[in-house]
DONURO-937867 format. One record per residue (C-alpha): x, y, z; residue number from 1. Coordinates in nm, 3 decimals. Example, Ala and Ser with C-alpha at 12.3 -4.5 7.8 and 13.67 -1.06 7.14 Angstrom:
BEGIN
{pt {1.230 -0.450 0.780} 1}
{pt {1.367 -0.106 0.714} 2}
This chain:
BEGIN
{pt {15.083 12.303 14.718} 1}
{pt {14.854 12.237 14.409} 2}
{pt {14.596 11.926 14.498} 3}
{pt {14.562 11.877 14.100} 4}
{pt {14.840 11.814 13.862} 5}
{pt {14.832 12.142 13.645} 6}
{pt {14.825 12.129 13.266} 7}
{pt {15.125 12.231 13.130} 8}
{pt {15.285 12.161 12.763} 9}
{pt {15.555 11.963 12.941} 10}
{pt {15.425 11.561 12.918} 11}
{pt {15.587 11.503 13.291} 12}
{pt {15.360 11.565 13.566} 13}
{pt {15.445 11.569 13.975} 14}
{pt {15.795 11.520 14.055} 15}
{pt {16.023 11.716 14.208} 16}
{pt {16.346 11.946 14.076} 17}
{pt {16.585 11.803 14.389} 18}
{pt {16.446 11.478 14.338} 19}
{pt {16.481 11.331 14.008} 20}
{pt {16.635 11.038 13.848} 21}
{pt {16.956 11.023 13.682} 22}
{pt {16.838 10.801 13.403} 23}
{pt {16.655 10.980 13.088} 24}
{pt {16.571 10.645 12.913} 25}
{pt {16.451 10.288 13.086} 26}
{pt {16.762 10.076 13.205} 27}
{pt {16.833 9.753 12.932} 28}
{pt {16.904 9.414 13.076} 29}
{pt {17.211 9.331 12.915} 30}
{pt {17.183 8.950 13.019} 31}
{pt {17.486 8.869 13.304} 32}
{pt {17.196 8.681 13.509} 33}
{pt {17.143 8.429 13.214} 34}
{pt {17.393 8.270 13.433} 35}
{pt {17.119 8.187 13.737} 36}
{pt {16.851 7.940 13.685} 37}
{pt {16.504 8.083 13.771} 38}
{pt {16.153 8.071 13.716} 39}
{pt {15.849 8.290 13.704} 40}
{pt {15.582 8.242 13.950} 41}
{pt {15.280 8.404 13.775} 42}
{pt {15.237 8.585 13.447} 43}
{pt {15.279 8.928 13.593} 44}
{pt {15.492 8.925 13.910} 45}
{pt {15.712 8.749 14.123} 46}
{pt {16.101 8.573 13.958} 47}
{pt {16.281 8.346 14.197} 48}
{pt {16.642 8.278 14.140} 49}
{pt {16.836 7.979 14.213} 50}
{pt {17.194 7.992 14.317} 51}
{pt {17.253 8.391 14.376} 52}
{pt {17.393 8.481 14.687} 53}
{pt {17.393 8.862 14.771} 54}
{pt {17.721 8.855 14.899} 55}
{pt {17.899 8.670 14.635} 56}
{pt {17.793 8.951 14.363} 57}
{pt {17.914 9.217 14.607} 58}
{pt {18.219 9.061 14.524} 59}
{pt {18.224 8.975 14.150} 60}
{pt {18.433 9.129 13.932} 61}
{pt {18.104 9.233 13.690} 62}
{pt {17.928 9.324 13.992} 63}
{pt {17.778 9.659 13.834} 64}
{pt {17.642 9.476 13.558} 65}
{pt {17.477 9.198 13.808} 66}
{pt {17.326 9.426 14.057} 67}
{pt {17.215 9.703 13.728} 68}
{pt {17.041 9.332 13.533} 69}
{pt {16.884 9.252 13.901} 70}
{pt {16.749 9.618 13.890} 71}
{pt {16.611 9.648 13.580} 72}
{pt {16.445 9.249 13.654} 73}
{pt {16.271 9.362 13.987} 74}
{pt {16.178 9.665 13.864} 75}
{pt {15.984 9.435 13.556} 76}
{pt {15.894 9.178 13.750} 77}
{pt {15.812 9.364 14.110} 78}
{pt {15.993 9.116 14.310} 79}
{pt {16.268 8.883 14.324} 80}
{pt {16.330 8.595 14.525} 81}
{pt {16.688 8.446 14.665} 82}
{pt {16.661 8.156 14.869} 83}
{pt {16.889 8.113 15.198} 84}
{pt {17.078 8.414 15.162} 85}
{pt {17.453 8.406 15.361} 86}
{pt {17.452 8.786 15.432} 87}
{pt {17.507 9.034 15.684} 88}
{pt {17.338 9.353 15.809} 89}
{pt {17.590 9.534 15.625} 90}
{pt {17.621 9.400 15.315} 91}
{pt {17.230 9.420 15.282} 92}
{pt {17.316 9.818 15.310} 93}
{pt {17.591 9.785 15.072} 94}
{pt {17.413 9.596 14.811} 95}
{pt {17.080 9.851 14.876} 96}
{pt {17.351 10.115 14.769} 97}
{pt {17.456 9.976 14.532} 98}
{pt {17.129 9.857 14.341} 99}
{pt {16.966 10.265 14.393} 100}
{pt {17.301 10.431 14.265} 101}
{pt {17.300 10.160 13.947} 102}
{pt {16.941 10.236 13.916} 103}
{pt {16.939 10.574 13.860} 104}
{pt {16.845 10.723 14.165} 105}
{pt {16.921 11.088 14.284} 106}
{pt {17.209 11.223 14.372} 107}
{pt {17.037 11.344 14.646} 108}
{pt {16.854 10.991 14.758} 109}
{pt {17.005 10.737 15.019} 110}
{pt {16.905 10.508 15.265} 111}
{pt {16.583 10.535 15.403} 112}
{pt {16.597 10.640 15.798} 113}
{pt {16.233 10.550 15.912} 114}
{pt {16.073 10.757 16.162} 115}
{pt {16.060 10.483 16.428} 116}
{pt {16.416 10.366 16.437} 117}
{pt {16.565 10.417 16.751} 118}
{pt {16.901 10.620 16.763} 119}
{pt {17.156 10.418 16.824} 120}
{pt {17.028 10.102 16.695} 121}
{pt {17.258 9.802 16.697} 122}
{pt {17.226 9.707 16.324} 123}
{pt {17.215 10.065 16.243} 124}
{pt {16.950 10.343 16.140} 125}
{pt {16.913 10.265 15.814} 126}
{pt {16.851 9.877 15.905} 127}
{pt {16.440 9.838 16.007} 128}
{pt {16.430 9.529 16.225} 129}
{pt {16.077 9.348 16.115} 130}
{pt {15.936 9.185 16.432} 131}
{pt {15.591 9.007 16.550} 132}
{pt {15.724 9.070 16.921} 133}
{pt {15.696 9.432 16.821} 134}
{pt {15.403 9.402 16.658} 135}
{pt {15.246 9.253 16.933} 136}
{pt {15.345 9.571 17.161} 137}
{pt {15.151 9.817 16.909} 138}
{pt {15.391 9.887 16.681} 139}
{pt {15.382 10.008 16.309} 140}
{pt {15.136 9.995 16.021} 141}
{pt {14.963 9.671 16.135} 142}
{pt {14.911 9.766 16.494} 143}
{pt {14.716 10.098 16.297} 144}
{pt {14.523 9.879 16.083} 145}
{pt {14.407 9.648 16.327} 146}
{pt {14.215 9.908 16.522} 147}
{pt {13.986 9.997 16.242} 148}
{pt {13.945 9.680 16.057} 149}
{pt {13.925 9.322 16.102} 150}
{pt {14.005 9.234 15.737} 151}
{pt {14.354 9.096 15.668} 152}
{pt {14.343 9.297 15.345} 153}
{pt {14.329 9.642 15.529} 154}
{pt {14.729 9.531 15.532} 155}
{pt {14.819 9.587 15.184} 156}
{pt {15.085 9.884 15.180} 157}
{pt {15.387 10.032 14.976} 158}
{pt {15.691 10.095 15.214} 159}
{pt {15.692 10.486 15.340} 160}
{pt {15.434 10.659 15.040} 161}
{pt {15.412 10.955 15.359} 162}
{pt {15.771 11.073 15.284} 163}
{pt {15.816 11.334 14.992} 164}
{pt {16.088 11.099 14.854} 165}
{pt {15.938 10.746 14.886} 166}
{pt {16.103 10.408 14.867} 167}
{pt {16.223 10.262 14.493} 168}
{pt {16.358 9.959 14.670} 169}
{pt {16.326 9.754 14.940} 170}
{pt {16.533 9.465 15.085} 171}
{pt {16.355 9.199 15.342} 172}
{pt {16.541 8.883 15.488} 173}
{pt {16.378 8.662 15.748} 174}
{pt {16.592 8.476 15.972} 175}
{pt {16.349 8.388 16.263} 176}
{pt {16.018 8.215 16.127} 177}
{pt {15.705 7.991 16.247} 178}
{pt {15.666 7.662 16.124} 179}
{pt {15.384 7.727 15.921} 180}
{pt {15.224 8.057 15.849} 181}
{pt {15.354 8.427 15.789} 182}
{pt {15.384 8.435 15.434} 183}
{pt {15.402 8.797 15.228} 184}
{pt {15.215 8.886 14.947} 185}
{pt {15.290 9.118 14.652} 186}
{pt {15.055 9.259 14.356} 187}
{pt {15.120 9.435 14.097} 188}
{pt {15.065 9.798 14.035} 189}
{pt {15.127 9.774 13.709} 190}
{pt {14.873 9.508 13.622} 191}
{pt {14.642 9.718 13.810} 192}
{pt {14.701 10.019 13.581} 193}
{pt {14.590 9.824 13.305} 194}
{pt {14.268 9.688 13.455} 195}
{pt {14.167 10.025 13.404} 196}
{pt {13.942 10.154 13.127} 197}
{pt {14.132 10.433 12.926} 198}
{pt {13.862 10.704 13.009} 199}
{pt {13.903 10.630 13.378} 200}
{pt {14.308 10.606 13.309} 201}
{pt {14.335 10.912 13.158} 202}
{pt {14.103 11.066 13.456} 203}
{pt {14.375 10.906 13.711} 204}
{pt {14.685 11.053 13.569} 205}
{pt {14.513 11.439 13.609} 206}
{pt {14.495 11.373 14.016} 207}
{pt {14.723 11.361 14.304} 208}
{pt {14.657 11.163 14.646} 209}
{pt {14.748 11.267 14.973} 210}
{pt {14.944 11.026 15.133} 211}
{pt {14.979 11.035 15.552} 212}
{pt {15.150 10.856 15.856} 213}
{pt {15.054 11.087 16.158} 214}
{pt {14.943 10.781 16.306} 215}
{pt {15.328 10.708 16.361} 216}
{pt {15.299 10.991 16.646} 217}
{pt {15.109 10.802 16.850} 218}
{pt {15.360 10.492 16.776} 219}
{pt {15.615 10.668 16.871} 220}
{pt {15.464 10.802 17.232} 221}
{pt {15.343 10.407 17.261} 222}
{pt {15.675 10.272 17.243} 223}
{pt {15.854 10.514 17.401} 224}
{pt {16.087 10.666 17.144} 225}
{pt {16.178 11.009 17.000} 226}
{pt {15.983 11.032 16.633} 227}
{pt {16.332 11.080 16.417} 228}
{pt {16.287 11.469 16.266} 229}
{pt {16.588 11.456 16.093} 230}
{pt {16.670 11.424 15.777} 231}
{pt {16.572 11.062 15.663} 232}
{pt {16.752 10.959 15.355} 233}
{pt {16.674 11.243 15.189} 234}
{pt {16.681 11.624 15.207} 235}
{pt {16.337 11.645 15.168} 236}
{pt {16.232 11.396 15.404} 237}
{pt {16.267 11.539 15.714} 238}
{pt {16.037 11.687 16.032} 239}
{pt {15.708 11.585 16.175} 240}
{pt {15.444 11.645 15.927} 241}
{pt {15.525 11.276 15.766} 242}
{pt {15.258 11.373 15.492} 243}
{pt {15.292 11.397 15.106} 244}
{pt {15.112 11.423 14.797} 245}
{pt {15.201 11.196 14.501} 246}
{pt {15.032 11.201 14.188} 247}
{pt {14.732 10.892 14.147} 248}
{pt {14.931 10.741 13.833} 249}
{pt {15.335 10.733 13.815} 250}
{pt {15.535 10.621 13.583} 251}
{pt {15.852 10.420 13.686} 252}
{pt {16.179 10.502 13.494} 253}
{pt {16.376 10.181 13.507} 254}
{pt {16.092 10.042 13.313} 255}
{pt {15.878 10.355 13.138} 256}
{pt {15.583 10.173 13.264} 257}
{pt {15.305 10.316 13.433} 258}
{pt {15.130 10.182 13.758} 259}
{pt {14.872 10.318 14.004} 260}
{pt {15.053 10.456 14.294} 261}
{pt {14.785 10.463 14.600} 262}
{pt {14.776 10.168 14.859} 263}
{pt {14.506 10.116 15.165} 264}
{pt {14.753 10.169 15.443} 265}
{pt {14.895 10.567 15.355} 266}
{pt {14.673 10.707 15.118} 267}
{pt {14.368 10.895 15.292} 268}
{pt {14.239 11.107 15.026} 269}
{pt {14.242 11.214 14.616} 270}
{pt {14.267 11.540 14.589} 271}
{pt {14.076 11.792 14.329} 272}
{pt {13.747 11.576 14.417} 273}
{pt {13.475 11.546 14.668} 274}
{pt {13.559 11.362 14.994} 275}
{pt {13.255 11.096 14.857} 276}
{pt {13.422 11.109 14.509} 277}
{pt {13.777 11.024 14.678} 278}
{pt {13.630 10.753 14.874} 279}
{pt {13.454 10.596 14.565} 280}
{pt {13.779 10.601 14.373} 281}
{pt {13.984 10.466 14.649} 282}
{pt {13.779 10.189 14.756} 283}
{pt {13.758 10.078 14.392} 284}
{pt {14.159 10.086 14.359} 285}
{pt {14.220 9.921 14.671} 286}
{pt {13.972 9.646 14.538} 287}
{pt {14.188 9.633 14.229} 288}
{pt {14.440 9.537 14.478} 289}
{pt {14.266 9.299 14.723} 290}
{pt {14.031 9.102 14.554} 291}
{pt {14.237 9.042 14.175} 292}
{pt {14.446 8.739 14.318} 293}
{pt {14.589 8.719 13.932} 294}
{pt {14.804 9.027 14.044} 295}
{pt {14.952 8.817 14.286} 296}
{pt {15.200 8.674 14.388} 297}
{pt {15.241 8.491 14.791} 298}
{pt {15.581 8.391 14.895} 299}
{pt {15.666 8.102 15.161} 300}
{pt {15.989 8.173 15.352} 301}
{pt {16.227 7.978 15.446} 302}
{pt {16.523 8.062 15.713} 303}
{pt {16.720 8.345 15.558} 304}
{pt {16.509 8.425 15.248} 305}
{pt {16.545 8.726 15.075} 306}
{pt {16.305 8.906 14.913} 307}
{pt {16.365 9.289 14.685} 308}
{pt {16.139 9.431 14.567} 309}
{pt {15.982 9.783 14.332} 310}
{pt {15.797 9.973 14.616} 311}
{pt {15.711 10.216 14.336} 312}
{pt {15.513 9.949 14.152} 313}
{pt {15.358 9.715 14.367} 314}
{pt {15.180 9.649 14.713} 315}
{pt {15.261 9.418 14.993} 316}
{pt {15.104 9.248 15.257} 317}
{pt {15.244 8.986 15.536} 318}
{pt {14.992 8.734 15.669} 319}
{pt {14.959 8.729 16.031} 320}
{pt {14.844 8.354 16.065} 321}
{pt {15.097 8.253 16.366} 322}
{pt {15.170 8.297 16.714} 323}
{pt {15.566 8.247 16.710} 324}
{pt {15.809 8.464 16.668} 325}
{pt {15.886 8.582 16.318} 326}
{pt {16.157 8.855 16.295} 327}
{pt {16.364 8.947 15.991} 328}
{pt {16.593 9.275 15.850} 329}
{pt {16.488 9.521 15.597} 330}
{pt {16.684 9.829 15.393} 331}
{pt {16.489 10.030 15.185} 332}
{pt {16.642 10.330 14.961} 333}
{pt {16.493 10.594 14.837} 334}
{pt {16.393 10.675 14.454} 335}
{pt {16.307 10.982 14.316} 336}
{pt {15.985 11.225 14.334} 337}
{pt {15.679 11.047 14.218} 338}
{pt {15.626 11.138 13.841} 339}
{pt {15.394 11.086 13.542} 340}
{pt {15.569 11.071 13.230} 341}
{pt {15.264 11.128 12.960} 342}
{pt {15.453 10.993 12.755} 343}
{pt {15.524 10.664 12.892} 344}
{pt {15.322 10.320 12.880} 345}
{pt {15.167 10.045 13.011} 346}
{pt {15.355 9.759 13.057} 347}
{pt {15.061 9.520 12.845} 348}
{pt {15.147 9.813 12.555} 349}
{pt {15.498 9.806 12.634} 350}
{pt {15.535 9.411 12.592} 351}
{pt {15.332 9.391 12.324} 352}
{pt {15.558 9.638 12.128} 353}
{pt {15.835 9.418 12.206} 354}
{pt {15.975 9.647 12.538} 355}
């Protein structure tokens, strides 16, 4: 497997020919959420809606035109909001469907499976059950991070970059919350694109990363479950290896926009350079992350919030300031390949040319 994007006359770089989306041009918002009143919570990321219930849509007659509008919106905006959301396990799998398929994912993509989900899980395997109780038994991407650093920042992540096929979107509702505390951040990947000069830019988009979560081995022995080999979600997600190389810069296609697609808690290395040269460039995008808090956006729950988001264009990163119990449910489906589209823009050049 190449560890630099090869030139070829073709403008689309990475990607994969099982793996790509079904959409040739960005998706248009056609305007059937005019209905909901919401507001913007920074310049770059973050909408919250007023009024939209999950399950409601499910059930609305122009419900392909609702959940394709609430696509194309988190996909501009990163994330979405819904306040005190009356909705099941279930329907959170339905709607996930639903919002991939009307996306334009594969053919080939479903419902993530993630490698720690017990078989014969109660809510399911595609339903991830979010818990501090678990965390506090050494489980997951936190546990990971918080033997190697004592920075609250070494949390920022984008859900599953290890598998082949990665995340497009992910679903999180929190029904079981401290009084105070345990809020989730998001930034912008796509704002971080364009903090970048163009020399260093057009550097980026020649390079792949390597992308790994062999860590979840040891999870898995910890808590005393079977890693899940199969296939998870996708045809090409599937064995042990839980490793994957993306390229540096992707472009997303329900937008056209570009967006830097590495994130502190999977990616270990950028490949074609020197291990100093990777670290350099790393440790400079993850500070594009961390320490721009106008590519931000922190989000106070409240029983049965819901929060979707774009995994392929931004980071999260929960705040672990409390010492009840927090516990919530989250669906993520699976996108296409990571791909650059040369052709394709940033979203400052795509806004200010009116897209």
């Amino acid at each position: 497997m190449p560890t630099i994007i090869e030139e070829t006359h073709s403008p689309i770089r990475g990607g994969h020919p099982d793996a790509r989306p079904r959409i040739s041009r960005p998706l248009e918002y056609s305007g059937s959420l005019g209905r909901y009143q919401h507001q913007d919570l920074t310049p770059v990321i973050g909408r919250e809606y007023e009024g939209l219930q999950v399950a409601e849509i499910l059930q609305s007659p122009d419900r392909d035109q609702l959940i394709q509008d609430l696509a194309a919106t988190i996909s501009s905006r990163g994330v979405v909001f819904l306040r005190n959301q009356d909705v099941t396990p279930q329907q959170m799998r339905d709607f996930a469907e639903k919002l991939t398929l009307l996306a334009g994912c594969p053919e080939s993509s479903g419902l993530h499976v993630h490698p720690l989900t017990e078989e014969g899980s109660e809510l399911g395997d595609q339903i991830s059950v979010i818990s501090s109780v678990k965390q506090k038994k050494g489980g997951g991407l936190t546990h990971q991070l918080s033997d190697v650093s004592r920075f609250a920042s070494a949390g920022w992540h984008t859900d599953i970059s290890f598998e082949r096929v990665p995340s497009d979107y992910a679903m999180l509702k929190i029904h079981t919350l401290p009084e105070t505390g345990g809020d989730t951040m998001w930034a912008s990947g796509y704002e971080i694109y364009d903090r970048l000069s163009p020399e260093m830019a057009s550097f980026l988009e020649r390079l792949t990363a390597t992308h790994d979560a062999t860590f979840f081995h040891e999870e898995a022995r910890r808590l005393g479950n079977p890693l899940r080999k199969g296939i998870r979600g996708s045809p090409l997600n599937q064995g042990d290896e839980l490793t994957a190389i993306h390229p540096v810069i992707r472009t997303n296609p329900v937008t056209g926009w570009k967006s830097v697609y590495v994130n502190k808690g999977f990616t270990k290395r950028i490949n074609g350079v020197t291990k100093d040269e990777s670290d350099v460039l790393l440790q400079y995008l993850f500070n594009l992350v961390t320490q721009n808090h106008d590519a931000q956006v922190r989000f106070k729950w409240r029983k049965n919030d819901l929060a979707i988001w774009d995994n392929r264009s931004t980071y999260h990163c929960a705040t672990y300031d409390y010492a009840e119990t927090r516990t919530g449910d989250r669906v993520c489906s699976l996108g296409e390949a990571p791909y650059l589209d040369l052709n394709s823009r940033s979203r400052k050049q795509a806004l200010s040319q009116g897209r």
